[in-house]
KOLSE-153924 format. One line per field, with one value per residue: residue in three letters; x, y, z of N, C-alpha, C in turn. Coordinates in steps of 0.02 Angstrom, whole numbers, plus 50000, padded with zeros to 5 digits. Atoms other than C-alpha are relative to their C-alpha. Example, Ala and Ser with C-alpha at 12.3 -4.5 7.8 and 13.67 -1.06 7.14 Angstrom:
resn: [Ala Ser]
n_xx: [50045 49958]
n_yy: [49941 49941]
n_zz: [50000 49997]
ca_xx: [50615 50684]
ca_yy: [49775 49947]
ca_zz: [50390 50357]
c_xx: [50045 49961]
c_yy: [50060 50055]
c_zz: [50000 50037]
//
This chain:
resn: [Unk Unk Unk Unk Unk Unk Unk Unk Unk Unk Unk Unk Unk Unk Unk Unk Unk Unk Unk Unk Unk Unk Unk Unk Unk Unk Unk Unk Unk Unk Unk Unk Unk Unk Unk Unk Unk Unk Unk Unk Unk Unk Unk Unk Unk Unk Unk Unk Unk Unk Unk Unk Unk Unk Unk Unk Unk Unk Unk Unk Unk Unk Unk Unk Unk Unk Unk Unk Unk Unk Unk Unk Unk Unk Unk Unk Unk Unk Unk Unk Unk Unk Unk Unk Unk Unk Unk Unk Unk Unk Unk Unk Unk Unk Unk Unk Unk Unk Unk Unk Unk Unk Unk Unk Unk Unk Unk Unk Unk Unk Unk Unk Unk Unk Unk Unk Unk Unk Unk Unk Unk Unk Unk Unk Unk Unk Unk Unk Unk Unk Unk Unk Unk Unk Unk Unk Unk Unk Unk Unk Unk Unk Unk Unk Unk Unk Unk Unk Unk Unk Unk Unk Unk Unk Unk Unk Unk Unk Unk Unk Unk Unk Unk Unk Unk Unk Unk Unk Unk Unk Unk Unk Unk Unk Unk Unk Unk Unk Unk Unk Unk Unk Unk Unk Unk Unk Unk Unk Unk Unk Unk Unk Unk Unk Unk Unk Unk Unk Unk Unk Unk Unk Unk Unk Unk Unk Unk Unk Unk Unk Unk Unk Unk Unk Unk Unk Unk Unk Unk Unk Unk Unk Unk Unk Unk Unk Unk Unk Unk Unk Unk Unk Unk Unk Unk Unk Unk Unk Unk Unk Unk Unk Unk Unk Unk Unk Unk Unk Unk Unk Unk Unk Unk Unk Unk Unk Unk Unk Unk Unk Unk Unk Unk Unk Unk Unk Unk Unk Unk Unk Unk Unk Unk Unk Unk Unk Unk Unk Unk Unk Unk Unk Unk Unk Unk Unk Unk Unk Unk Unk Unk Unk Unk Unk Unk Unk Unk Unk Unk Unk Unk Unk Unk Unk Unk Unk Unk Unk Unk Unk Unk Unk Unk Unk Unk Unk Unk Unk Unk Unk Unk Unk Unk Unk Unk Unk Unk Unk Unk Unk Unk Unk Unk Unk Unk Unk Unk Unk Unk Unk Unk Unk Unk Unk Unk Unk Unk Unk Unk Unk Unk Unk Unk Unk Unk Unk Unk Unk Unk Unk Unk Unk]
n_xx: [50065 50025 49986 50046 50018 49971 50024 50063 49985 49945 50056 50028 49974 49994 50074 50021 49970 49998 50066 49988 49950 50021 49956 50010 49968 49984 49988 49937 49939 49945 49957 49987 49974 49934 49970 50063 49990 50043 50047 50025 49986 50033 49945 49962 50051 50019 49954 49989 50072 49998 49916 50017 50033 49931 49969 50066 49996 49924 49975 50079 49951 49936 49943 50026 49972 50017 49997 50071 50027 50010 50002 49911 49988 50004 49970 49952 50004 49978 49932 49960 50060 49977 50055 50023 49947 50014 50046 50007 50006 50054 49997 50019 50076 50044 49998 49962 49937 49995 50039 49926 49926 50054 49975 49910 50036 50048 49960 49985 50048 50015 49940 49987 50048 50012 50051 50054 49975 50019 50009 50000 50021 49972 50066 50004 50028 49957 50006 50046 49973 49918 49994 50026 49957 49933 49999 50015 50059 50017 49981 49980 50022 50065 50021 50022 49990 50038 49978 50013 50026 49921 49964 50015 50006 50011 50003 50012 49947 49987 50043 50018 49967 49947 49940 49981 49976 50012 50040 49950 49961 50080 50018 49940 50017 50079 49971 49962 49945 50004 49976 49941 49981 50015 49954 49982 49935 49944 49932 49963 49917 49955 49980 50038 50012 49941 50044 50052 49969 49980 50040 49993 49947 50019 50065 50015 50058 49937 49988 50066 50052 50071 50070 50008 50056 50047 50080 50043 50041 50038 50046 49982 50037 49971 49924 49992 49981 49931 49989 50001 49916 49949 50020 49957 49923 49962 49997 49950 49955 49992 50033 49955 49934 49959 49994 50070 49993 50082 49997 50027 49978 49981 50061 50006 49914 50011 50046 49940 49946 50023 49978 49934 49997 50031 49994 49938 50029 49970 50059 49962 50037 49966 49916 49977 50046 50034 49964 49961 50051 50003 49949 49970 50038 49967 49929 50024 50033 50069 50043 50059 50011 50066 50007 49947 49955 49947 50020 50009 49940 49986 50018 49969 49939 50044 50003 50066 50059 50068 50019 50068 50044 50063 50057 49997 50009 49916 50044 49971 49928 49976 49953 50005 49932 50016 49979 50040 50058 50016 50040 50056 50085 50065 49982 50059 49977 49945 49959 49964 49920 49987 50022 49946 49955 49932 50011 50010 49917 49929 50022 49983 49918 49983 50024 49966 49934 49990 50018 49936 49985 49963 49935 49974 49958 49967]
n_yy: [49970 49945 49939 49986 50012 49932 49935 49994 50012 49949 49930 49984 49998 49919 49971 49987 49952 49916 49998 50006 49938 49966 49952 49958 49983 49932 49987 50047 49941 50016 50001 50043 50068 50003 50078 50022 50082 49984 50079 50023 50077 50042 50030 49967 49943 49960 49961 49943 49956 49944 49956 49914 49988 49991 49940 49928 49985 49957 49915 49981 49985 50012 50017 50055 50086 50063 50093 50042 50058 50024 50099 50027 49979 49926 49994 50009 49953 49964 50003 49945 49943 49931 49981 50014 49966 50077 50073 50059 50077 50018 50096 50048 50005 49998 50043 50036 49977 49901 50010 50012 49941 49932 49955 49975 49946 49954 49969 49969 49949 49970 49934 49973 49952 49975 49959 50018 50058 50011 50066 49984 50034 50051 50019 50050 49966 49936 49922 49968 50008 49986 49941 49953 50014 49964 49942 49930 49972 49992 50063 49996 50058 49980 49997 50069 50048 49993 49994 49928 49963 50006 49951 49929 49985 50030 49964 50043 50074 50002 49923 50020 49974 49956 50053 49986 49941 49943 50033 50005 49924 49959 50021 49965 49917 49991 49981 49954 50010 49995 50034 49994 50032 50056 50036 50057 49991 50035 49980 50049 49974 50032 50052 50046 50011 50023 50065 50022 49997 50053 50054 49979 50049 50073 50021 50009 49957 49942 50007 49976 49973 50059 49995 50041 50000 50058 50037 50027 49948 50040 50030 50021 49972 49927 50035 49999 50033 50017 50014 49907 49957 50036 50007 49935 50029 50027 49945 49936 50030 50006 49934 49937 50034 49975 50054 50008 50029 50016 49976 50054 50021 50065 50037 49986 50014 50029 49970 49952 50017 50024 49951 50011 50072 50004 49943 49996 49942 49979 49979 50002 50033 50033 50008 49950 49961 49937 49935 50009 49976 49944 49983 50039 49956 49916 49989 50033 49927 50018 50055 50050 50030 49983 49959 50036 49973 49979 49937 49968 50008 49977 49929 49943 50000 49948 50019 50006 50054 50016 50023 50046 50004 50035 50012 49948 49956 49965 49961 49984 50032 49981 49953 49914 49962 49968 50031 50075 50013 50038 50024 50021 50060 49994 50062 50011 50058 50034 49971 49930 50002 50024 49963 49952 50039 49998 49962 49923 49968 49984 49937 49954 50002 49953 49937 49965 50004 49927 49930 49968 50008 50059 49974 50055 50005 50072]
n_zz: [49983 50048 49987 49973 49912 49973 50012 49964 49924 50000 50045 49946 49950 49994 49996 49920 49995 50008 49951 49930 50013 50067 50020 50017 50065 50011 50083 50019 49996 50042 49986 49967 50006 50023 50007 50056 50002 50058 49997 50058 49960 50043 50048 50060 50068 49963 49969 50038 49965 49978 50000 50004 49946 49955 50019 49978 49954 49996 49998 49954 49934 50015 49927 49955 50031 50021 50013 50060 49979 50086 50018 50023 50095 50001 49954 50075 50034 49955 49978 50025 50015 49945 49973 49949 49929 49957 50029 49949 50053 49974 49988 50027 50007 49928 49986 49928 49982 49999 49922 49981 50036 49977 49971 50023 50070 49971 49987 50047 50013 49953 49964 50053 49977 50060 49995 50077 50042 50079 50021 50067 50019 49955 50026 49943 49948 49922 50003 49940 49932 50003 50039 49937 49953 50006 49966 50051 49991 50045 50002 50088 50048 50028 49984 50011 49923 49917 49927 50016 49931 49961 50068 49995 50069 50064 50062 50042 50026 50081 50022 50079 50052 49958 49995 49924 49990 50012 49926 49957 49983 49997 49921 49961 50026 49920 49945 50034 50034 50079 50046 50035 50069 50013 50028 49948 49999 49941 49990 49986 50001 50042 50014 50026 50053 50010 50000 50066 50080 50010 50028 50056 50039 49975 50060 50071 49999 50026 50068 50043 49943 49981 49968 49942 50004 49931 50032 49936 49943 49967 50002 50034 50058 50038 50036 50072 50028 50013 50064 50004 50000 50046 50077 50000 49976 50046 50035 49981 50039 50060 50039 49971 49992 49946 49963 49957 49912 49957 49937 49941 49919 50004 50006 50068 50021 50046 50054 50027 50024 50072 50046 50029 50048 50055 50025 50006 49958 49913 49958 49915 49964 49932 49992 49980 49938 50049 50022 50065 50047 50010 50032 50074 50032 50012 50096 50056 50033 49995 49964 50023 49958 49984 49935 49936 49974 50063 50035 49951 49983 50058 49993 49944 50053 50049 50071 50034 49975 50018 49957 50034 49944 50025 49923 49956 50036 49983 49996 49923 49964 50068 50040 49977 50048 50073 50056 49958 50030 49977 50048 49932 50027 49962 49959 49986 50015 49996 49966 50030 50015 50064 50048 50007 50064 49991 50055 49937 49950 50051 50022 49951 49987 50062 49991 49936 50044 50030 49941 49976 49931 49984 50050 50005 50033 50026]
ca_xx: [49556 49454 49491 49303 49265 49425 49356 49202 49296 49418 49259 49183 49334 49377 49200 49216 49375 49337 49180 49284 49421 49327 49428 49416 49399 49510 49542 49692 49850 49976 50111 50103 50156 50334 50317 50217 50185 50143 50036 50094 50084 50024 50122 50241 50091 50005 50163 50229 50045 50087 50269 50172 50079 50259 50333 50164 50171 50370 50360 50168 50306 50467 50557 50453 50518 50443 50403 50315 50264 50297 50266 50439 50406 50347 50485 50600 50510 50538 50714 50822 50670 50745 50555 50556 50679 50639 50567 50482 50457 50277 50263 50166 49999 49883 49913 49973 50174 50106 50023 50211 50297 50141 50203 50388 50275 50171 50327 50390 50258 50231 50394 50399 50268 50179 50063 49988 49954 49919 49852 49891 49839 49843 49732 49772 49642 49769 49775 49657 49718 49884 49855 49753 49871 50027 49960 49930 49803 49766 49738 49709 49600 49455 49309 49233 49308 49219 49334 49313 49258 49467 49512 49503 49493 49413 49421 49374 49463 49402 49305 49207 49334 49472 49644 49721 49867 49766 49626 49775 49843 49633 49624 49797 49712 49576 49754 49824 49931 49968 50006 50182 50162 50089 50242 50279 50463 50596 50768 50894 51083 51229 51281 51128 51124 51301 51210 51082 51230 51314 51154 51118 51280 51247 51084 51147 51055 51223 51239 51054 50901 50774 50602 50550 50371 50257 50116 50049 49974 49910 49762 49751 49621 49735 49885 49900 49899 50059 50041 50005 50181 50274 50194 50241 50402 50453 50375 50463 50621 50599 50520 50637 50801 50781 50801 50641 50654 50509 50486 50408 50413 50469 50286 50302 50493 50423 50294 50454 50575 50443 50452 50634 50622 50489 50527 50714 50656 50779 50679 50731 50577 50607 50802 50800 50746 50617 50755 50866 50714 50692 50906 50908 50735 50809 50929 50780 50687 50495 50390 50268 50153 49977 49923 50044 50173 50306 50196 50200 50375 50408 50326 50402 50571 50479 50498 50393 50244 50114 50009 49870 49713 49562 49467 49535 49516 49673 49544 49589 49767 49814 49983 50030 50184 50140 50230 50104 49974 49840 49754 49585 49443 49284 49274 49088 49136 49254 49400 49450 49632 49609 49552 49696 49778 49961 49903 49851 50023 50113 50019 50030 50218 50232 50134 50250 50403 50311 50283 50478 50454 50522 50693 50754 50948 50995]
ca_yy: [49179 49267 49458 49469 49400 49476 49635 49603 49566 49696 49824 49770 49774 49948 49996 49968 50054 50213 50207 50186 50319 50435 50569 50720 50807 50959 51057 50981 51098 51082 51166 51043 50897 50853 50647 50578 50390 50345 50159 50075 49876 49827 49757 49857 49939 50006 50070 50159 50232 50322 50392 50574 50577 50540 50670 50792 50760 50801 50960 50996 50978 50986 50982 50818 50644 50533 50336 50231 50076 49957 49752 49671 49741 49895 49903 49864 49986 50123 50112 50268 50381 50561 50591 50476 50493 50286 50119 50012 49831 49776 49588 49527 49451 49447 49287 49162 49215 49433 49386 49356 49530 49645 49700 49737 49843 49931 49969 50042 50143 50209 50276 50375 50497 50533 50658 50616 50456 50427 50253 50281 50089 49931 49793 49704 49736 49804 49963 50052 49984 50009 50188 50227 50129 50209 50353 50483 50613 50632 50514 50486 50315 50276 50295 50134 50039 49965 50022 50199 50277 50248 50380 50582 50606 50482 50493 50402 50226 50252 50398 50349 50399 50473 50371 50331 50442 50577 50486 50493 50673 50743 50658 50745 50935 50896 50900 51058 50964 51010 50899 50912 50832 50648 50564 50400 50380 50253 50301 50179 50190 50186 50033 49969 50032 49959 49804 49811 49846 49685 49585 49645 49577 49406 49386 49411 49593 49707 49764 49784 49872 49756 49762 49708 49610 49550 49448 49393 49475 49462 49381 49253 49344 49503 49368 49398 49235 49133 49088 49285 49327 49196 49254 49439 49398 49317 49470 49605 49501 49500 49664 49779 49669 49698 49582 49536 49506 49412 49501 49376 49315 49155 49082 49121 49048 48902 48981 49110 48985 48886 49057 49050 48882 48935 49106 49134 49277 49322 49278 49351 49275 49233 49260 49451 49573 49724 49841 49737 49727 49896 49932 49799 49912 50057 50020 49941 50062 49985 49888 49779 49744 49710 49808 49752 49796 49802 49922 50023 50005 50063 50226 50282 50249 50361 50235 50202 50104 49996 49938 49785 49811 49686 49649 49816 49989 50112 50239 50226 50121 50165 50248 50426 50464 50556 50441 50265 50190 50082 49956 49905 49782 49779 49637 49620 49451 49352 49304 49480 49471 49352 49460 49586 49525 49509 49609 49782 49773 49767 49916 50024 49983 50051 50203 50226 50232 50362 50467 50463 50389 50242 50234 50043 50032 49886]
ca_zz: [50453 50326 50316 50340 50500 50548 50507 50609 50785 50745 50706 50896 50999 50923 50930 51122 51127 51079 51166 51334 51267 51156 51064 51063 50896 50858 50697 50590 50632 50493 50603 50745 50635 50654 50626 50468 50462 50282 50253 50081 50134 49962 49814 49664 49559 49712 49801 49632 49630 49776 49748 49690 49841 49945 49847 49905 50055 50078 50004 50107 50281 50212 50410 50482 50479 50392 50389 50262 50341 50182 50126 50081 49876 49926 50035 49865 49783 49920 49944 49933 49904 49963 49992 50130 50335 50364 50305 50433 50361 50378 50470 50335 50308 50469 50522 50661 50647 50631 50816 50865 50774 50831 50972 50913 50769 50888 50995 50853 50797 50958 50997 50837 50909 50743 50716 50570 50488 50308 50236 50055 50018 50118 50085 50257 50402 50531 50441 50526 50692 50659 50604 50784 50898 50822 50923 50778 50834 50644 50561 50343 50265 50173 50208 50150 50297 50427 50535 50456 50629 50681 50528 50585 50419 50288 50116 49969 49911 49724 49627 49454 49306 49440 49413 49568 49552 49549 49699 49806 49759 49792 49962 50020 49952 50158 50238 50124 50043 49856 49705 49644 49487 49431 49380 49466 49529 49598 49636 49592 49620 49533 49581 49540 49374 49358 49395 49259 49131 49176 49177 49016 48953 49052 48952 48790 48781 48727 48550 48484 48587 48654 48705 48872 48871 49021 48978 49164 49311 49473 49422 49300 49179 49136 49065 48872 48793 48791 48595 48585 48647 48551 48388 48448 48496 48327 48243 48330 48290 48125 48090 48192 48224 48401 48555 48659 48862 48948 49121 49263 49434 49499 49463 49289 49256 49186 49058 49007 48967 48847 48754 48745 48661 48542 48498 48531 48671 48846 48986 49183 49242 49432 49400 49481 49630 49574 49580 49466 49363 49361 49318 49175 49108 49117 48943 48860 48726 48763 48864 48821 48948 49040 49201 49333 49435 49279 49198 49332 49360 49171 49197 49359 49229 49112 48975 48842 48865 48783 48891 48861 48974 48976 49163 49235 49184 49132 49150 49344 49342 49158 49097 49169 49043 48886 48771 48828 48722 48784 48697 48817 48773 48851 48983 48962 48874 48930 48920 48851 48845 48710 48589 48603 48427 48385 48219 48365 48465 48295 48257 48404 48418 48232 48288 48444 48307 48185 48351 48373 48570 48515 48409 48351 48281 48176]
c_xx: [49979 50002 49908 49969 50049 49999 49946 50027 50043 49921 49963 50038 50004 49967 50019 50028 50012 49936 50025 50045 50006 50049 49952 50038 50027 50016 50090 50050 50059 50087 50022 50029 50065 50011 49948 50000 49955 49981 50039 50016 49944 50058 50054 49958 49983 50032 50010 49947 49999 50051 49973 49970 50054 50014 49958 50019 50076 50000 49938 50046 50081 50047 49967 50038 49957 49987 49953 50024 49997 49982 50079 49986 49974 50054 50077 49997 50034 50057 50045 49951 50014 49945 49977 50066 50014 49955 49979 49973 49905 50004 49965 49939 49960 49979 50014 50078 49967 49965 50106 50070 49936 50034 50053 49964 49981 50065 50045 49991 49986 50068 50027 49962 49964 49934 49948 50006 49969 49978 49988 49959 50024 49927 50014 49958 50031 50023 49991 50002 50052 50021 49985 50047 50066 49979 49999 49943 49967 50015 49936 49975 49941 49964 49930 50030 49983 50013 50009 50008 50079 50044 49974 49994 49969 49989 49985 50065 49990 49932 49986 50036 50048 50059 50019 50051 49961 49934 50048 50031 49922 49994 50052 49975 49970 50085 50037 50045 49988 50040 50080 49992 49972 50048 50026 50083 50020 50049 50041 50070 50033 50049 49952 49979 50065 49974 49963 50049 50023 49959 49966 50048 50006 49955 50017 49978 50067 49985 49931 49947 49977 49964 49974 49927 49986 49921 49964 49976 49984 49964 50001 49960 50028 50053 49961 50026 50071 50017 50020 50070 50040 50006 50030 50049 50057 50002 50040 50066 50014 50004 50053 50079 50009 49987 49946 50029 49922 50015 49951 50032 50014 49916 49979 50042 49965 49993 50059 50040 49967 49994 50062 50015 49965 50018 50075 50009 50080 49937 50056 49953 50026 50080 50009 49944 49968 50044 50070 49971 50009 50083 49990 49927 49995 50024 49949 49947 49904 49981 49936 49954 49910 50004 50008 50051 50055 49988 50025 50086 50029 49969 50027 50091 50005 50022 49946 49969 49925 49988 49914 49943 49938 49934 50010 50011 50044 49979 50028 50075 50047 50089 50013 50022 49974 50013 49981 49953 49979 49972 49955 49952 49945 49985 49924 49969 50049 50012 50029 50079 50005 50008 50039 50031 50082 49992 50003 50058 50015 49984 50016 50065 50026 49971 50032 50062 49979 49995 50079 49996 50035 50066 50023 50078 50019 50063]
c_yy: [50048 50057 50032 49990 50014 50046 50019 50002 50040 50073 50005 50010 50078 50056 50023 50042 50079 50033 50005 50051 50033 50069 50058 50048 50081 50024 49990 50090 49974 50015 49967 49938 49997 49918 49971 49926 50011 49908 49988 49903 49949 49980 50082 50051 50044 50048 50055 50060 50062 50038 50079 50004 50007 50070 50060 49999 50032 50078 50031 50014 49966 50003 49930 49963 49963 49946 49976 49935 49962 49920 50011 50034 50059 50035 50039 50076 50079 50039 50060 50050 50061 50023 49981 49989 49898 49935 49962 49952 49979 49940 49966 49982 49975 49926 49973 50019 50092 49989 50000 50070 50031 50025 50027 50066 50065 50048 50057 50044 50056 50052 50064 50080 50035 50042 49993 49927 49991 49928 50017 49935 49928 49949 49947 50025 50033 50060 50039 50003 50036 50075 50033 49976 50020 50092 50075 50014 50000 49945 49964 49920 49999 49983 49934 49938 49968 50004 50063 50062 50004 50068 50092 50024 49938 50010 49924 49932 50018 50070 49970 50038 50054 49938 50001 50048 50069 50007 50044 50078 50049 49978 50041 50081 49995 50016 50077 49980 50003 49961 50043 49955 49931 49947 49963 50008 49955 50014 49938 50031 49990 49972 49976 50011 49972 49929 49965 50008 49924 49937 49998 49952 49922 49968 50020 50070 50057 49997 50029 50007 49940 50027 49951 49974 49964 50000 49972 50052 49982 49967 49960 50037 50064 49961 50020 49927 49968 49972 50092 50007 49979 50032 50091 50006 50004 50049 50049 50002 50038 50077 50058 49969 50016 49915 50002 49956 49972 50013 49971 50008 49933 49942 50005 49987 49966 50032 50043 49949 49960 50043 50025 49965 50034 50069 50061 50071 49975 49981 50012 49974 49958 50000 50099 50031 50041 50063 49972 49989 50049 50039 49964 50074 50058 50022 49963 50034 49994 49953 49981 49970 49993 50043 49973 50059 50018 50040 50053 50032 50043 50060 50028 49975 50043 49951 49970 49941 49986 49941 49944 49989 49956 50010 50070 50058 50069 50039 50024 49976 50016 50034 50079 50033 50003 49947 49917 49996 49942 49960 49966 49958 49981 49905 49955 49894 49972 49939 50048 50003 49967 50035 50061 49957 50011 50064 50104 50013 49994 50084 50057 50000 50055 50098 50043 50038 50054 50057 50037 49965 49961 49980 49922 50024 49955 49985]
c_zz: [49945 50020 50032 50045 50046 50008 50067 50065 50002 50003 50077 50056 49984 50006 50086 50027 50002 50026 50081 49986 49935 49996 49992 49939 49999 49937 49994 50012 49965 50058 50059 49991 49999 49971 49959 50008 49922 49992 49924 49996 49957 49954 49933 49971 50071 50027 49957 49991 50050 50016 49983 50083 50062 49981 50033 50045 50036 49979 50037 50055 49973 50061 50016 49951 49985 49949 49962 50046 49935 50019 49979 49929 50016 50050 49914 49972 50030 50030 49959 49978 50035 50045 50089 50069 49999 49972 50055 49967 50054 50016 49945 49983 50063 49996 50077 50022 50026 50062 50035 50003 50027 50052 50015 49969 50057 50026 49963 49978 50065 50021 49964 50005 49953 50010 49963 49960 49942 49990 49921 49952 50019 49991 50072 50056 50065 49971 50031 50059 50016 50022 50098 50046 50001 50058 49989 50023 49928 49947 49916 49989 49978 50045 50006 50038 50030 50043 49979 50071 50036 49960 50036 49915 49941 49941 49968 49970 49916 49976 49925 49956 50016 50007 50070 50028 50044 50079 50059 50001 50042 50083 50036 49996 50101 50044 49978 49985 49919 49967 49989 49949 49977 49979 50061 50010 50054 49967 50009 50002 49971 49979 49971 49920 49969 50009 49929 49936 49999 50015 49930 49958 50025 49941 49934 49969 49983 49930 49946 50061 49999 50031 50042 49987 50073 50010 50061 50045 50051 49986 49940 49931 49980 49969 49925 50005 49968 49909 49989 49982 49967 49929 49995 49993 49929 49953 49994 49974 49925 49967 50023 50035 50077 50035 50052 50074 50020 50080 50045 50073 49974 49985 49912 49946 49939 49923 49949 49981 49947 49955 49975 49960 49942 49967 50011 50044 50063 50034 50085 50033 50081 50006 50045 50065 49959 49977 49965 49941 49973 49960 49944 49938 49990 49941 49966 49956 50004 50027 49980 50054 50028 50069 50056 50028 49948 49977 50043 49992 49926 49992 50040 49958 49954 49919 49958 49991 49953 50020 49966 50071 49971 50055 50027 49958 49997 49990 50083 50014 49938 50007 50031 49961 49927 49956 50016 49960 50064 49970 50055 49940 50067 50020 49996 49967 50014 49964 49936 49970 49940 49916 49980 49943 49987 49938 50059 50025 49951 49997 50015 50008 49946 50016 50055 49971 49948 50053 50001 50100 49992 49931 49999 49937 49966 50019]
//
């Protein structure tokens, strides 16, 4: 069922609802909250996105418990976060099986007794439901909704030339919650970076640095050109003796292993979870990448980043960590990405190396 005519029969039952059991509004009381519910039931980029905003809100009520409501990869991402008491696993995409797990969820939500609920960024229409039937008097999403009228609080989804980080820390100021800092962050362990040493040595990847690259994206118009990366690839090689990883999903194996053939590249493409991703990119001195979840993922690591933007703008999703170039092209022609040259990433790489962020050993 389209999310938009879902929207619409979701927009008149809850219309009716709150029309038959209207709330009454009271002013927000910080010291009443003991139980936070936090929304992030989108993918990798979005979740890391709102790891400052976790962090805010933890030190905003440093005694309450609470739950992030995640997707299975923001679940990944999530994991071991001191910030957060609990993970509840979201059912999924609002379908024919999530008719089946709803009212396990609800039960769930309900017994948790939350006071406050957050929707940091959820692109599924039971948000908004979710958020009022969990039974939070207070209650945190945008305002561009059309189920807006369910939110004690609405706030903005996007702000002209306001990154989202920073979206997300400005919307938390209406509950008095203060920024702690902009720096993305996942907590891995150390087994799991005991992990990434001995996939490392699996792949070949001991002995000389390597540079991680990832040339795809959600969408197909942010991919960098698969000649592109080959021709990078062979450069980097050559020019700095290091060893090049191609970083994928399983929808991208293929495409990665014809760059193995042609350009003598690692690929993990579809061979790992995000948080063995994330350990193997931990020991690798640069990422190479477009505006994805990997990027993403390579900043809350704090390693250094150059990033290739075309359709979307790193104006709002961009780089947080000091030591990040971007190289952008104006989308107003397509297809953009093309036009990012192998000649520009040599460039910027060299310019990451007189900075000192980025250190290659022979």
């Amino acid at each position: 069922m389209p999310n938009r005519v879902l929207l619409t029969g979701l927009q008149l039952i809850f219309r009716a609802v709150t029309r038959l059991r209207p709330e009454v509004a009271a002013p927000f009381n910080p010291e009443a909250i003991r139980r936070i519910l936090l929304f992030n039931t989108t993918a990798i980029g979005d979740t890391l996105l709102s790891t400052p905003a976790i962090r805010a809100v933890r030190k905003g009520f440093p005694r309450a418990y609470i739950v992030a409501l995640a997707s299975p990869s923001a679940r990944e991402v999530l994991l071991h976060n001191p910030f957060l008491d609990e993970i509840l696993l979201h059912p999924g995409r609002v379908n024919f099986p999530y008719v089946f797990r709803l009212p396990g969820l609800l039960r769930a939500l309900r017994s948790r007794r939350f006071g406050l609920a957050i929707i940091f960024h959820a692109n599924d229409p039971d948000a908004a439901p979710l958020a009022y039937l969990s039974g939070a008097p207070y209650r945190m999403g945008w305002r561009e909704s059309r189920l807006s009228f369910l939110f004690t609080h609405p706030v903005p989804s996007r702000r002209s030339g306001v990154h989202a980080v920073d979206l997300r820390l400005r919307n938390l100021e209406e509950l008095g919650i203060a920024s702690q800092g902009r720096d993305l962050e996942i907590f891995l362990q150390p087994e799991e970076e005991e992990r990434g040493r001995l996939m490392a040595r699996r792949l070949g990847l001991e002995g000389r640095p390597f540079i991680a690259v990832h040339p795809f994206g959600n969408k197909q118009n942010r991919w960098w050109p698969e000649p592109h990366v080959t021709v990078l690839a062979r450069r980097l090689i050559d020019v700095y003796g290091v060893q090049v990883l191609v970083v994928g999903g399983p929808k991208e194996a293929a495409i990665a292993n014809r760059m193995v053939d042609q350009a003598k590249v690692k690929s993990l493409a579809g061979r790992s979870t995000i948080r063995e991703t994330a350990a193997l990119l931990k020991r690798c001195v640069l990422m190479i990448s477009t505006d994805s979840g990997p990027m993403h993922l390579a900043q809350a690591l704090d390693l250094p980043t150059l990033a290739l933007y075309g359709p979307s703008d790193p104006v709002l999703t961009g780089p947080t960590r000091p030591h990040s170039l971007v190289i952008a092209k104006d989308c107003s022609t397509a297809p953009c990405m093309e036009t990012i040259r192998v000649e520009e990433v040599l460039k910027s790489v060299e310019e990451m190396v007189a900075r000192g962020w980025v250190r290659f050993h022979r």
